[in-house]
C-alpha positions, -999 to +999 in steps of 0.1 A: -331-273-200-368-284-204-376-277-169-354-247-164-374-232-188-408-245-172-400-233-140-390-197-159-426-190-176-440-204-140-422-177-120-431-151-150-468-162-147-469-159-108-452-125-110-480-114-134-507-127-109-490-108-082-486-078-103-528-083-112-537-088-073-518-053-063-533-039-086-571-052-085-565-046-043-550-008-048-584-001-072-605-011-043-582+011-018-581+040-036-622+032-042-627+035-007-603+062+001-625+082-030-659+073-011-647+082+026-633+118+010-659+126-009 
C-alpha cells in the first residue's frame, strides 16, 4: 500500500517535470521561430 502509493506521487511528479520541460523547450521554439520571422 505504502509503496503503491510512493511509486503513484513519483510517476505524478515525473509527469509534472515532463509537462515543465515541453513546455520550457516549446517557449524557446516559438522564441526563435518569433526572432527568425520578425
Amino acid at each position: 500500500m505504502d509503496l503503491r502509493r510512493c511509486s503513484f506521487d513519483s510517476d505524478k511528479k515525473l509527469r509534472l517535470n515532463t509537462f515543465l520541460l515541453i513546455k520550457s523547450l516549446s517557449q524557446k521554439i516559438a522564441a526563435r521561430m518569433k526572432r527568425a520571422f520578425y
